[in-house]
N, C-alpha and C positions, 0 to 999 in steps of 0.2 A: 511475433505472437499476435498483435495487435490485426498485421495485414494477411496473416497468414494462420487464424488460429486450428489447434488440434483437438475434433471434437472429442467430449470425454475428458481433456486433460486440464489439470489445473494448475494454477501458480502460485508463486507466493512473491508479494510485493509489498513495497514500504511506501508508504500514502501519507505524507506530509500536509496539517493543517496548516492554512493561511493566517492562521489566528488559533494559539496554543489553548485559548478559553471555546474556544467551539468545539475540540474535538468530540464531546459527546453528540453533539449533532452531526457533525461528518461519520460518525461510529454508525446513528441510524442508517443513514442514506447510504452508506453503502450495504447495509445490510439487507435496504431494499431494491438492491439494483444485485443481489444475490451473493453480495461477497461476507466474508468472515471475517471478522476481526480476530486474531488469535494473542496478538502481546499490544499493549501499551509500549513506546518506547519512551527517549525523549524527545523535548523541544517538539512534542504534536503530533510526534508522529507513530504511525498504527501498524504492525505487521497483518496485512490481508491475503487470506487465501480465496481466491476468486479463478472460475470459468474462465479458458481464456478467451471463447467465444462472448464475453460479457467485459471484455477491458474494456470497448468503444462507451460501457454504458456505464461504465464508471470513469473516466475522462471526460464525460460531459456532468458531470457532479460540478456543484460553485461549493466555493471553501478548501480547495486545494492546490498546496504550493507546490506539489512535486509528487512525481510517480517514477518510484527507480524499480525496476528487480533485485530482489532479495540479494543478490550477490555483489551489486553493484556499492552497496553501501556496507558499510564496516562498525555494522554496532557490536560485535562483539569480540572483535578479532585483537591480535598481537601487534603494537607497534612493530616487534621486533628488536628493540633496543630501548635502553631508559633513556626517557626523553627528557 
């Protein structure tokens, strides 16, 4: 997506603060590099819907520990078994 984006299409990703007390200011900045915040998670982290012609301009944001896609991470899913 990053090297290759589809204009018009957008994504949804999980944008990890570097420090769980910042994320209202990571909330802004990405806000102004055009992306959405849609959930609060936890431990920092934001569900955002962002352009994916506008990833580049959100990986260069400071105050981020991590950028996965939406399916790559398991905040709501089924272990499967009682663990």
């Amino acid at each position: 997506m990053r090297e290759d984006p589809i204009d018009g299409e957008a994504v949804v990703l999980i944008v990890t603060a570097e420090d769980e007390t910042q994320r209202e200011d990571l909330e802004t900045a990405i806000e102004s590099v055009g992306g959405t915040v849609t959930d609060r998670l936890q431990f920092g982290a934001l569900r955002v819907e962002i352009a994916q012609h506008r990833i580049d301009d959100l990986c260069e944001l400071g105050g981020i520990e991590s950028i996965e896609t939406e399916h790559a991470v398991g905040v709501g899913g089924d272990a499967g078994e009682d663990v």
